[in-house]
N, C-alpha and C positions, 0 to 999 in steps of 0.2 A: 294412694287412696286419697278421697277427696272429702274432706266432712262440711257439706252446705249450712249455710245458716243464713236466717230472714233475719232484720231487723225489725224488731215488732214498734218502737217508736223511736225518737227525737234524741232520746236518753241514752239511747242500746248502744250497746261497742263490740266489735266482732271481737271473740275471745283470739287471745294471741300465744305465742311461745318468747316468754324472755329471753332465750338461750336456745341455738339452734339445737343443740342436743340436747334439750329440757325434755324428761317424758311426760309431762303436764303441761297443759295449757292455761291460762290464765282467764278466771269469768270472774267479769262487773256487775258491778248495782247498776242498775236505773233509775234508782229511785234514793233520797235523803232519808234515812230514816235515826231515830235515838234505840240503838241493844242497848236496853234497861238491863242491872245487873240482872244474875239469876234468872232471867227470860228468854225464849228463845223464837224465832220469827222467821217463816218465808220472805225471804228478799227479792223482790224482782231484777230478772237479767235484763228484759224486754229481747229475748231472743227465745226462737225455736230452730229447730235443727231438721237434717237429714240424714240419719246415720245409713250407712250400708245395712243391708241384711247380713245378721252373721256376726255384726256387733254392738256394742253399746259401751254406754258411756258412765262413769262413776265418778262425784264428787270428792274430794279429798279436802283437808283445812290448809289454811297458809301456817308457816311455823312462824312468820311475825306477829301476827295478830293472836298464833295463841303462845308463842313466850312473852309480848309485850303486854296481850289483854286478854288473855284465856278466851280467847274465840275459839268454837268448837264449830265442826260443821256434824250436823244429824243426818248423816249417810244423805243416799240417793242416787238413784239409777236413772237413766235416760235409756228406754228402750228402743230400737231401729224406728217402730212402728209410730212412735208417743210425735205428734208435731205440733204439739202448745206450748205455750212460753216453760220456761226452764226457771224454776224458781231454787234458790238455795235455805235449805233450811239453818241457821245461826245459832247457836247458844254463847249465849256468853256466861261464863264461869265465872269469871274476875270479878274484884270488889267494885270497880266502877261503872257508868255509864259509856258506851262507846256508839258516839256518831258518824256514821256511814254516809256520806256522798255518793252523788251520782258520779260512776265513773272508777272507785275504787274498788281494787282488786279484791274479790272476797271470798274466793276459793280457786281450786284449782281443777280441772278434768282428765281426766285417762280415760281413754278409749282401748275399749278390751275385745279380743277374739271370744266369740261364742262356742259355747263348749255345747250342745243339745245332749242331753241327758234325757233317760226315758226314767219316770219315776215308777215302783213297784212296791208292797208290802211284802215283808217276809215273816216270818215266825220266830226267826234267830238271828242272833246275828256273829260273825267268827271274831274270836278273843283275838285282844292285841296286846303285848306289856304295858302299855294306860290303862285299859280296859272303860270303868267309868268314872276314874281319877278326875277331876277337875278342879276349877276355882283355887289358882295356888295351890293344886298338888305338889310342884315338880321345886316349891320352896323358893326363897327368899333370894338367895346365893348360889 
């Protein structure tokens, strides 16, 4: 399989694989920017894509930036169809300030198989041993 990408300007970097048997790919900034603590910010890739039909594509966070600086990435999907710049949305958790270059690595992508599901309403629904257990039901330990 082939996953296309434009380079939207001067900045953009085609996303890559550090490790041939990485199952993520690596997406750059375009752009300089300051993640003020506690804030959180669309980053520009300067890239859009071409995915197949049939799949799409999901942001993940780096585990350096958030055990070094609590960077968090705020989900995000890239659908087949979607062919605009590809923005990563950021949070930064961490007590500091974190300065971003153009060029650095700021999340990572997975490209998923599409499952098409037809949506319906029901009136019931069949019991499970969780049933509507949630939010640290299943305990600490």
């Amino acid at each position: 399989m082939k996953l296309k990408f434009q380079l939207l300007n001067a900045n953009a970097k085609l996303p890559s694989f550090a490790h041939e048997d990485d199952a993520a790919f690596d997406i750059y900034s375009s752009e300089s920017v300051i993640l003020k603590k506690k804030e959180f910010k669309a980053i520009e890739t300067g890239i859009a894509s071409e995915i197949p039909v049939g799949f799409y594509v999901s942001f993940e966070g780096r585990s350096g930036l958030a055990v070094r600086n609590g960077i968090a990435v705020l989900g995000g999907i890239i659908d087949a169809g979607y062919r605009g710049e590809w923005k990563v949305i950021l949070i930064n958790l961490g007590s500091e300030n974190l300065k971003i270059e153009k060029g650095d690595r700021i999340a990572q992508g997975i490209i998923h198989k599409l499952e098409k599901v037809k949506i319906s309403e029901s009136k019931s629904l069949s019991s499970s041993e969780r049933g509507i257990n949630g939010f640290g039901s299943t305990g600490k330990k």
